[in-house]
C-alpha positions in Angstrom: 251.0 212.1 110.8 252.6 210.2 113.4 253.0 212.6 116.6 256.7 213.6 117.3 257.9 214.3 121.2 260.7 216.6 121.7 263.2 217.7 124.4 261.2 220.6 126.3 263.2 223.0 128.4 261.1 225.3 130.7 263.7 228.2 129.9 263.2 229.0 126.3 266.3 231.0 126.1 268.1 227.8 127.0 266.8 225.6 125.1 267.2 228.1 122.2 270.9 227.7 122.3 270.6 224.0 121.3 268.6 221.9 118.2 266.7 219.1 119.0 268.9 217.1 118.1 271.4 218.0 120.6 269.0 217.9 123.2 267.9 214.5 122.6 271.7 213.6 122.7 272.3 215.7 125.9 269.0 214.3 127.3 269.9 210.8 126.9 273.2 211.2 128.2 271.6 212.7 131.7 269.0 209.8 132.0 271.3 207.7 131.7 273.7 208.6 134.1 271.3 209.5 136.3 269.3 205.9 136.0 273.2 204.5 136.7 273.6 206.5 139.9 269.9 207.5 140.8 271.4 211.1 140.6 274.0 213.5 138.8 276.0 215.7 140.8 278.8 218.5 139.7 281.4 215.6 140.5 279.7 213.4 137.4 280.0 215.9 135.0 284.1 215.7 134.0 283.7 211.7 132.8 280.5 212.7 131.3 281.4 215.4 129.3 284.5 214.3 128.9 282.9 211.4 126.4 281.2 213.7 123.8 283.4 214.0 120.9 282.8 218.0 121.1 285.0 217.9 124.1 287.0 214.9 124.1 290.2 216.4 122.1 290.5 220.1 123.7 290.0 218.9 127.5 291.3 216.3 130.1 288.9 215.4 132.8 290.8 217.6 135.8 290.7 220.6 133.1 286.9 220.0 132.9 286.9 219.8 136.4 288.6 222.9 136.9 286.3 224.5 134.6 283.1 223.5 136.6 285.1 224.4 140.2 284.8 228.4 138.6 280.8 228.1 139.1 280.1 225.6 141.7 281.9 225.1 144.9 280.4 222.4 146.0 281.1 219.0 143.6 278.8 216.6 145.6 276.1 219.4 144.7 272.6 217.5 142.4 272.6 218.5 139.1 269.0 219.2 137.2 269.0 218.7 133.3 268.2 222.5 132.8 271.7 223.1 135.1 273.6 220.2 133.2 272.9 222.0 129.6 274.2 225.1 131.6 277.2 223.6 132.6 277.8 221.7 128.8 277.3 225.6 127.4 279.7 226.8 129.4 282.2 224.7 128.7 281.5 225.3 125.4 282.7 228.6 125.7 286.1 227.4 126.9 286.4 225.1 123.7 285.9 228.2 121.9 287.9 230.0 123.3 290.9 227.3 123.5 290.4 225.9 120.3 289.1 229.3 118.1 291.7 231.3 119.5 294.4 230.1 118.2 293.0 230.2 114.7 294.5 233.8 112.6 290.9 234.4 111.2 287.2 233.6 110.7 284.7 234.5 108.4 281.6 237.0 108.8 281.1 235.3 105.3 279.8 232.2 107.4 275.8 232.9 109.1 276.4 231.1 111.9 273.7 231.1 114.0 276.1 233.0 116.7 278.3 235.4 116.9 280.0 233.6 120.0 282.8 231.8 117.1 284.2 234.8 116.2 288.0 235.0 116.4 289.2 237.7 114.4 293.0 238.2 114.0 295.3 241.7 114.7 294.9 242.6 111.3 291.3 242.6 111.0 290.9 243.8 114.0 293.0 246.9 112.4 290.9 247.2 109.7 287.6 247.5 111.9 289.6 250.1 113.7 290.6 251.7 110.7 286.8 251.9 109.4 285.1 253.0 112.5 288.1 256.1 112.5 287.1 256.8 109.1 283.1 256.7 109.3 282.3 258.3 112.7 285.7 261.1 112.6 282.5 263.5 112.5 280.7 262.4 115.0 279.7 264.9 117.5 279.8 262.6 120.5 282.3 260.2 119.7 285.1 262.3 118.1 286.5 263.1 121.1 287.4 259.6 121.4 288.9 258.9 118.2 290.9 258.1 116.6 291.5 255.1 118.0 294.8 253.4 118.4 293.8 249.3 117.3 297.4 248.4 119.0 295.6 248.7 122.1 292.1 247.8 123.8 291.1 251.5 123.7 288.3 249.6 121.1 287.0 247.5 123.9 287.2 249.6 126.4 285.0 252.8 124.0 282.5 249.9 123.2 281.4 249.2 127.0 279.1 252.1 127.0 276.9 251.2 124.5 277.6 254.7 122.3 280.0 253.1 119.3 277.4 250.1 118.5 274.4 252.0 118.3 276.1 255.2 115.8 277.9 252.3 113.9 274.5 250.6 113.2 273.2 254.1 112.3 276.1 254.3 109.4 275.8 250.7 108.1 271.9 251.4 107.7 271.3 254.9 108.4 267.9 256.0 110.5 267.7 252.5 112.0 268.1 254.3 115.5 266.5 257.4 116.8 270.3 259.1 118.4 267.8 261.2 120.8 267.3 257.5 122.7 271.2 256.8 123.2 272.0 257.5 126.5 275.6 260.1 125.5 277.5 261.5 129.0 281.2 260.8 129.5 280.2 258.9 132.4 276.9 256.5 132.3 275.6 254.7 135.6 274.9 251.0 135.1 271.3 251.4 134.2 271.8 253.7 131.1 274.5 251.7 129.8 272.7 248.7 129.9 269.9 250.3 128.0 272.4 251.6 125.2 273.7 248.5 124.6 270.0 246.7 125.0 269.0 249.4 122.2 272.3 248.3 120.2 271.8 244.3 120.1 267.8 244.7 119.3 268.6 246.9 116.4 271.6 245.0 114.9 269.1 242.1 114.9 266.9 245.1 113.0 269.2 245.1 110.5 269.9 241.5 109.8 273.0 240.6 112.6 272.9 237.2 114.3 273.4 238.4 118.2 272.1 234.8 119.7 274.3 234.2 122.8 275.5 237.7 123.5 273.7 239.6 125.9 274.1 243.3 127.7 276.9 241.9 130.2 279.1 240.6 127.8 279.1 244.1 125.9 279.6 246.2 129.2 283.0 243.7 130.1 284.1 244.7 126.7 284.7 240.6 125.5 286.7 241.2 122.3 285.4 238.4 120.4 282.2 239.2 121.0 282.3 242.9 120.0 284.7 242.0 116.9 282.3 239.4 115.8 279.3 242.2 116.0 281.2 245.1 114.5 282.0 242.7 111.8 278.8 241.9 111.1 277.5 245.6 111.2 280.8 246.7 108.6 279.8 244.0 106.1 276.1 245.0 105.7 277.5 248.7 105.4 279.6 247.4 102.7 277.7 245.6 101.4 274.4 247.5 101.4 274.3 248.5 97.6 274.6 245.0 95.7 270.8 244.4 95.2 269.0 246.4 92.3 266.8 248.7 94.4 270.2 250.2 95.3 272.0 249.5 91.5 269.7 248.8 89.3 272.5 248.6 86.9 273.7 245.4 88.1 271.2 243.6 85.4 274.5 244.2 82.9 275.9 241.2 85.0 272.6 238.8 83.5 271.3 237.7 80.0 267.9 237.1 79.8 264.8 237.3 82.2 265.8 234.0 84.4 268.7 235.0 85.2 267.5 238.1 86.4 265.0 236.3 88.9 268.2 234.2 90.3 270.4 237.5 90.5 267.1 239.5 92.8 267.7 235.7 95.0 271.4 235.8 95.6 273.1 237.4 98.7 274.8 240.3 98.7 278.3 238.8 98.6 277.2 236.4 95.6 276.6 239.4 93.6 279.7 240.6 94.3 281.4 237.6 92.8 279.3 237.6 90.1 280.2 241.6 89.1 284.3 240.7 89.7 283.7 237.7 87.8 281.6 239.8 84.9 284.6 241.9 84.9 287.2 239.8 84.9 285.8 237.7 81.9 285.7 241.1 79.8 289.0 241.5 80.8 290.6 238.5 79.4 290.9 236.5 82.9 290.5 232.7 82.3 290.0 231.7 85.7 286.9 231.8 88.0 286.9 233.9 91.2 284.4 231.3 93.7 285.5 232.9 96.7 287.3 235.8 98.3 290.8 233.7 100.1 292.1 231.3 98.3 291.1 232.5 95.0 292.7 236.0 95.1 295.6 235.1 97.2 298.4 235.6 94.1 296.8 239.0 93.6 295.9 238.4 90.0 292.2 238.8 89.8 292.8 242.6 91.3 295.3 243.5 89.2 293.1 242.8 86.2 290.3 244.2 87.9 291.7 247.2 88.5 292.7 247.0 85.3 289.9 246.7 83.5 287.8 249.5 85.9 290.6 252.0 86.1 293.2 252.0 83.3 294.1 255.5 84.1 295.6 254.4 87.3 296.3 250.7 87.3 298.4 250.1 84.0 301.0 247.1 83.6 303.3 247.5 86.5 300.5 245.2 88.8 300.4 242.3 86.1 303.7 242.3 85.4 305.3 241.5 88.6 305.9 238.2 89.6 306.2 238.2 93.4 302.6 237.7 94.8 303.5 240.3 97.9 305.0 243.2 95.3 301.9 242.3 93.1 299.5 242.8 96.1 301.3 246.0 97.1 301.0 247.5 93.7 297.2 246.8 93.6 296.4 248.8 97.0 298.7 251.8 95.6 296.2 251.5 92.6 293.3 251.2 94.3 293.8 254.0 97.1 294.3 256.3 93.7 290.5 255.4 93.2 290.1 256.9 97.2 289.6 253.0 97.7 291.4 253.1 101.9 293.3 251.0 102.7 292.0 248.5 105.5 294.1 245.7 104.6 297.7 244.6 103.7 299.7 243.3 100.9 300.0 240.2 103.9 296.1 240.1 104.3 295.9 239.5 100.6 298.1 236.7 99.8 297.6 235.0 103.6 294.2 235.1 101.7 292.0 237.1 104.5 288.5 236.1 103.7 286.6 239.0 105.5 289.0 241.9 104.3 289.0 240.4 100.7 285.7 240.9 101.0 285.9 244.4 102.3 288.3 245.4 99.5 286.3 244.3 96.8 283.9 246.0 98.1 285.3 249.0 98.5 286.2 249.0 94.8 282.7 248.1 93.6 281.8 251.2 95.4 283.9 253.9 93.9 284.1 252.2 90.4 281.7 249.7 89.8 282.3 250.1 85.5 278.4 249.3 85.0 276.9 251.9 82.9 274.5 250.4 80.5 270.8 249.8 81.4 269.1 247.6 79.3 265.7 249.0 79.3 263.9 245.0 78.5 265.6 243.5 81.3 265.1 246.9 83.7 261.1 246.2 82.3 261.5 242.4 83.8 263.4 243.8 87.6 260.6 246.1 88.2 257.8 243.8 87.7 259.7 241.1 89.6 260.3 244.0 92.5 257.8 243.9 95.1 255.5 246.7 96.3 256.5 248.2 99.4 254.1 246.8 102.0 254.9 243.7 100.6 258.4 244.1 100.8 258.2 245.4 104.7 256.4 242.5 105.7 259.1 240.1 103.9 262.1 242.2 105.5 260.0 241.8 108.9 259.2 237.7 108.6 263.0 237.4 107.0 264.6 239.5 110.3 262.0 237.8 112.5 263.4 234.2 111.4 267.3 235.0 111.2 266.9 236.2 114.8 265.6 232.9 116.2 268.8 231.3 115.4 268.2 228.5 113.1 271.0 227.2 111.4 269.8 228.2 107.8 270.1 231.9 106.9 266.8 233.7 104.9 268.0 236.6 102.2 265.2 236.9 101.1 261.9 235.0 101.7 260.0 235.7 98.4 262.5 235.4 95.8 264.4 232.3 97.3 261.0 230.7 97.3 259.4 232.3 93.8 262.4 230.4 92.3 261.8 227.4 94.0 264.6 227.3 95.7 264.4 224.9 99.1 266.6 226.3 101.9 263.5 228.4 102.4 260.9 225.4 102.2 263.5 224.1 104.7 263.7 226.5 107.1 259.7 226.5 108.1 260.4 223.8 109.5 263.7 224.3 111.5 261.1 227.6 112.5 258.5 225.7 113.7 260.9 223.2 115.5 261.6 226.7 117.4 258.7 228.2 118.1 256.7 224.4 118.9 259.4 222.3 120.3 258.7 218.7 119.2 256.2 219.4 116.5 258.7 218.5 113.7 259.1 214.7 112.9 262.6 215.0 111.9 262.8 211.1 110.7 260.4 212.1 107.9 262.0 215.7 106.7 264.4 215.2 104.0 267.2 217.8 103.9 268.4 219.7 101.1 270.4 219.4 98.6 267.0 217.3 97.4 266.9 216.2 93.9 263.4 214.0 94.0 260.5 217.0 93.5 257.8 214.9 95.4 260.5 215.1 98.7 259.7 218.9 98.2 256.1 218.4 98.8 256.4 215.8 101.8 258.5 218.6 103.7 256.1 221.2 102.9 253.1 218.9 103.7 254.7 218.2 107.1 254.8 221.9 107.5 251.0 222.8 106.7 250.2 220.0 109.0 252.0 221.0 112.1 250.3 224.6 111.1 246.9 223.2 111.4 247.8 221.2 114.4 248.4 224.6 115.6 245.0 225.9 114.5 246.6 227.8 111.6 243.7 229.0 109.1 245.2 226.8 106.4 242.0 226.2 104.3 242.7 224.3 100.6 246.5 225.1 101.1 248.0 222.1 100.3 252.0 221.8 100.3 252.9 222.3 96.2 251.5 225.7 96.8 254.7 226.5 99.1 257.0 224.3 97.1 255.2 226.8 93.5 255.8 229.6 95.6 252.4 231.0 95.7 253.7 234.5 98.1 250.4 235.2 99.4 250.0 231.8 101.3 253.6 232.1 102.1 252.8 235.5 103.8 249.8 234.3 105.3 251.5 231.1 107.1 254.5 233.5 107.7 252.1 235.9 109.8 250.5 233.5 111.5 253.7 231.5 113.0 255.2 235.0 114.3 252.0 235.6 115.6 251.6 231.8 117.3 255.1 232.9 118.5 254.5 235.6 120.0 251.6 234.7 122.1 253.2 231.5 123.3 255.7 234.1 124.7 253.2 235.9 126.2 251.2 232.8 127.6 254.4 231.5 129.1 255.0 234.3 131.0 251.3 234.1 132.7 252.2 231.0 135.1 248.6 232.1 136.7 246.7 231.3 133.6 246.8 227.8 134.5 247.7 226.7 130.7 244.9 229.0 128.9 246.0 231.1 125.8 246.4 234.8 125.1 244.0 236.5 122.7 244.5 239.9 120.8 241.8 241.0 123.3 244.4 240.6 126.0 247.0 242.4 124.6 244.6 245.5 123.4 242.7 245.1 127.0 246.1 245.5 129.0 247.7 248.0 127.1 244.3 250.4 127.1 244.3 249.3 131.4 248.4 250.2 131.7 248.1 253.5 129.9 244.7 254.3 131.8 246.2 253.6 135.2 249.2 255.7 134.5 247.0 258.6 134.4 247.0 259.4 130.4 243.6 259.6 128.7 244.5 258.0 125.5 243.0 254.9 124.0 243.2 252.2 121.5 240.3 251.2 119.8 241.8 248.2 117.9 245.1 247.6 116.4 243.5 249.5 113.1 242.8 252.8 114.9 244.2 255.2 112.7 244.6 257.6 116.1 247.3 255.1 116.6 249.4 256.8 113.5 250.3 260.1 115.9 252.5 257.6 118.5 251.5 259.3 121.0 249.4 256.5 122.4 252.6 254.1 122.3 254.6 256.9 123.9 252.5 257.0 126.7 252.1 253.3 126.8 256.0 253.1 127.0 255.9 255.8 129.8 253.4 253.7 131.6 256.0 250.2 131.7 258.7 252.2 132.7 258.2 256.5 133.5 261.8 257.0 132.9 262.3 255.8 129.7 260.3 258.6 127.6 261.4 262.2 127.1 258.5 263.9 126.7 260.3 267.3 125.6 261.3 264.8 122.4 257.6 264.2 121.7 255.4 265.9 119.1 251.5 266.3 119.5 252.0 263.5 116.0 249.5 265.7 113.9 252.1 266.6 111.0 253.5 264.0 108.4 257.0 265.1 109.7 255.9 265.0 113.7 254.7 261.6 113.1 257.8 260.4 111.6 259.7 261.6 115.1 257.7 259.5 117.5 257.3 256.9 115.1 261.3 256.3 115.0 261.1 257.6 118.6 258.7 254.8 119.3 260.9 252.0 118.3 264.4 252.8 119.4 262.6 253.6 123.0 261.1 250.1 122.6 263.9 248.8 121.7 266.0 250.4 124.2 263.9 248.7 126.7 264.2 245.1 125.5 261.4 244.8 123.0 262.9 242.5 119.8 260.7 244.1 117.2 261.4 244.3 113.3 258.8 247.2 112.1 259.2 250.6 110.4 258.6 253.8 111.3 256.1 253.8 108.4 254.2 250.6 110.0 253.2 253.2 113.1 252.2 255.8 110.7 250.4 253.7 108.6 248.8 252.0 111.1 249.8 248.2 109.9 247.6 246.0 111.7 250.0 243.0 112.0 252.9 245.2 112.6 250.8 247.5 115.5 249.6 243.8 117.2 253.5 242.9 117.3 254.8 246.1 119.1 252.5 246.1 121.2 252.7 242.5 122.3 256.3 242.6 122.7 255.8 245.8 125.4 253.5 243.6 127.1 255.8 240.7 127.0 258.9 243.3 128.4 256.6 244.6 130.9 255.4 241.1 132.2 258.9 240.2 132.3 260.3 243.1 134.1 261.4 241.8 137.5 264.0 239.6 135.5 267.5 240.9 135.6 267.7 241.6 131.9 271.4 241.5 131.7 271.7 237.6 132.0 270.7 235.7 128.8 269.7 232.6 131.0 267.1 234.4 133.4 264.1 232.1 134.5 261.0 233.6 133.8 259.3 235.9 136.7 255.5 236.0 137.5 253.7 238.6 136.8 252.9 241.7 139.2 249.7 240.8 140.7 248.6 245.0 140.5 249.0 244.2 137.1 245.0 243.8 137.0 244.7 242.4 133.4 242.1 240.8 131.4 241.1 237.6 132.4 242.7 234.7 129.8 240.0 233.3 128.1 240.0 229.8 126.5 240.2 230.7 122.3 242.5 232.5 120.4 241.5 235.3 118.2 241.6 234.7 114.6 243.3 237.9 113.2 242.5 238.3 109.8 245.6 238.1 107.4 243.8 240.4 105.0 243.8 243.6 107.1 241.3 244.9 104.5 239.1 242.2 105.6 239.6 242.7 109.7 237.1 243.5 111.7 237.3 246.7 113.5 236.5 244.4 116.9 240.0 243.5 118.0 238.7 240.3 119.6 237.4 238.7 116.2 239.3 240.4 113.7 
């Protein structure tokens, strides 16, 4: 295959902000214009930008100008391409803001890969209100502050310490954050705020969020957009939490035979919940289709014979009867709030046909009166055999989180099904992945984008991905691309491991400017973390990453002690010898980590279990914080520091360590497993 060079940006977290694409766009732009000139000062930048169509209608040259005199003082100052992409992301943020703010609404429906294009209107904004006064009313930290009044900024201004994110995350998908690591005093100092809201972002990316292009500072200055478009996030995966058949197994009413089964375990969450109002509707005599939650139920209709057909009791005729779509709409929330359905919305939000509130509504009535009672026992057979086991199904929520959090324009829901039913978004997105994680490696002219109708243009995508994974010394052996494209899981779980992997030491090996190019091995990692806990006086010890001491925690406390002393409280800690006392440091473990800055996607059970893949990951990614320390972690753009020469790790050596995707097959030597 014909080699493919890319736009490289020495900052990763810069050049994750843009596609390829866009770089090469940007890039040209910057050659040439500097090729014209022989440089590119601040003073070029207003006639250059001012050409790119993303620009051209929303700004005049002197308002581009303006924009740029806010962060540089000096105009005749040189400009570097790194600082140009800077500058173009910044003024991207005042498009936004210009353009998006006038806009009443935006939809949480949408995966963007950022929350940054959030513009929420009063009324949702209300509603999020509403729903944080009704779920945390209880909680012992935060009910002195509510409720709260959503006519002011009293939201915004409760958000800056970090507190509301974390306990709201902890009520969307409850356990996901160990409450002993929130910093909770009326008054925080800088430092402990920043780590609350550090431990906030890393676990709404735990539990599926996009959070690319927010970071701590924009959190503690309360941005509303930014908080709305997080909060959002968090409410709709509460919401929405139950529409999969783990949760409701009774939702195989909505399906006919065995294939349709496979497609319903594939959809998203909010597809199912169109499919069950549709189900309903259809039973109830309703001719039309619901296909999305605004335009479709602005007249108010489809609730009214919903409600009718869940609730007789309490909806009756008065709903369909009425002719005025705002009385109509009114009628159906009196119904509805008789079913203890609350009312976070509007008869106005309904017919102004409010996409995320919709949503929220009919969520809210699938909750209290979902109207599915029978369980076909044949089709229940088919779900359970399709289900998978649970150490498969961690590693797929991990690879799945793992992905989304890159910020690659297509959303995973879930890697094995999508894939298992051929499906190609999924096929797709291993490559938009490696275009992340190898810059350049993807040969874009040859990738053929879905929708894609010719099968063999499946297998030339998928071949293109198995042969940038051997390019990258993948252990690929007779995989050939139909086995992706047939959806054989256990190759697909074996390339999956092996990319997060190759991602994660490239991390690492970017960060050791003094290893003059040479790569990290799992040696490394195990080396430095047994030399960081050793110096920090502790006596514990890793023998590899299978070391079923490692199941107490207590090594990974002290390892987390070591990186940064104040972070642990050691009266929390448990000697880790129970079943229960493991579970506490376990869930200790990972908030503490991810209090600290470490981006990890494992369980509590992974540490107690000892997962192999899972145990390599955390403790790479403690390695990669601690490495990284001297950055200033609140800025999203900070250059990468060198590394603490008292560090005194292993030497790099020249191979990478093949870790066996089999853990039942890994060698207890961490170097060659």
């Amino acid at each position: 295959m014909s080699s493919f060079v890319g736009v490289l940006v020495s900052d990763q977290e810069l050049q994750s902000q843009f596609t390829q694409v866009e770089l090469r766009t940007l890039k040209s732009k910057y050659v040439s214009e500097r090729n014209q000139l022989g440089r590119v000062t601040v003073g070029d930048l207003p006639a250059i930008f001012k050409k790119l169509k993303i620009f051209s209608e929303l700004f005049t040259e002197d308002e581009i100008k303006g924009v740029l005199a806010r962060s540089y003082e000096n105009m005749d100052e040189d400009i570097d391409f790194e600082s140009f992409l800077r500058a173009h992301l910044n003024l991207q943020a005042q498009a936004t803001a210009k353009d998006g703010g006038s806009k009443s609404s935006s939809s949480f429906l949408k995966t963007a890969t950022t929350t940054f294009h959030h513009a929420i209107n009063e009324s949702e904004k209300a509603s999020y209100v509403a729903h944080i006064n009704n779920c945390l009313a209880e909680d012992k930290f935060l009910g002195q502050f509510l409720p709260i009044d959503p006519s002011t900024d009293a939201l915004f201004d409760l958000a800056k310490d970090g507190v509301l994110l974390c306990k709201l995350i902890n009520v969307a998908v409850p356990g996901t954050i160990d409450e002993r690591a929130i910093n909770t005093k009326k008054v925080l100092n800088p430092w402990e705020r920043n780590e609350n809201h550090t431990l906030g972002l890393n676990s709404a990316k735990a539990i599926g969020c996009t959070v690319v292009n927010i970071g701590t500072q924009d959190l503690i200055e309360g941005r509303p957009h930014l908080i709305l478009g997080l909060i959002s996030q968090v409410i709709k995966i509460q919401l929405l939490a139950d529409l999969n058949l783990k949760k409701t197994p009774q939702l195989v009413e909505l399906v006919e035979d065995d294939k349709e089964v496979e497609e319903l375990i594939s959809l998203a969450p909010e597809k199912v919940l169109l499919k069950w109002m549709n189900f309903h509707l259809k039973k109830a005599g309703y001719e039309k289709q619901v296909t999305n939650f605004s335009s479709d139920l602005k007249d108010g209709e489809a609730y009214a014979y919903l409600l009718n057909a869940l609730a007789p009791e309490v909806a009756g005729p008065s709903a369909l009867a009425a002719t005025d779509p705002t009385e109509r709409a009114s009628l159906v929330l009196e119904q509805a709030e008789k079913l203890d359905c609350k009312r976070y919305l509007t008869p106005k939000d309904i017919v102004e046909g409010s996409p995320n509130l919709n949503l929220a509504f009919v969520a809210q009535i699938f909750q209290h009166r979902n109207g599915l009672t029978t369980v076909d026992s044949q089709k229940m057979s088919f779900a359970e055999m399709m289900t998978d086991d649970v150490e498969t199904s961690r590693e797929e929520r991990c690879f799945r989180l793992w992905i989304n959090s890159l910020g690659v324009a297509t959303y995973v829901n879930n890697v094995f099904e999508d894939v298992r039913n051929g499906q190609v978004l999924p096929l797709w997105v291993l490559l938009e992945v490696l275009d992340k994680v190898s810059p350049g490696s993807v040969n874009w002219k040859l990738a053929t984008k879905p929708p894609i109708k010719m099968p063999f243009r499946k297998v030339e995508n998928c071949n293109q991905v198995i042969q940038i994974g051997k390019d990258l010394n993948f252990s690929l052996v007779n995989v050939a691309g139909n086995d992706f494209v047939q959806g054989n899981k256990k190759l697909l779980v074996a390339f999956l491991w092996q990319l997060m992997r190759f991602n994660m030491l490239q991390l690492l090996k970017n960060l050791r400017s003094h290893s003059q190019g040479k790569e990290i091995t799992d040696a490394d990692i195990l080396n430095w973390a047994n030399n960081k806990v050793k110096k920090s006086g502790r006596t514990s010890e890793m023998e590899s990453f299978k070391d079923k001491n490692l199941s107490s925690g207590v090594f990974f406390l002290e390892l987390l002690s070591a990186v940064e002393p104040r972070v642990v409280n050691w009266s929390l800690v448990t000697k880790g010898e129970t079943d229960e006392d493991k579970k506490l440091n376990a869930t200790y473990i990972i908030s503490v980590a991810r209090k600290l800055g470490c981006s990890i996607f494992l369980l509590p059970e992974d540490i107690i279990e000892v997962n192999q893949k899972m145990i390599l990951t955390l403790t790479a990614s403690i390695m990669h914080w601690s490495l990284k320390k001297p950055e200033d972690h609140s800025q999203r753009e900070a250059t990468p520091a060198t590394p603490m020469e008292s560090e005194n790790e292993a030497d790099v050596v020249d191979e990478v360590s093949n870790l066996s995707v089999n853990d039942d097959d890994a060698s207890e030597n961490p170097s060659t497993a």
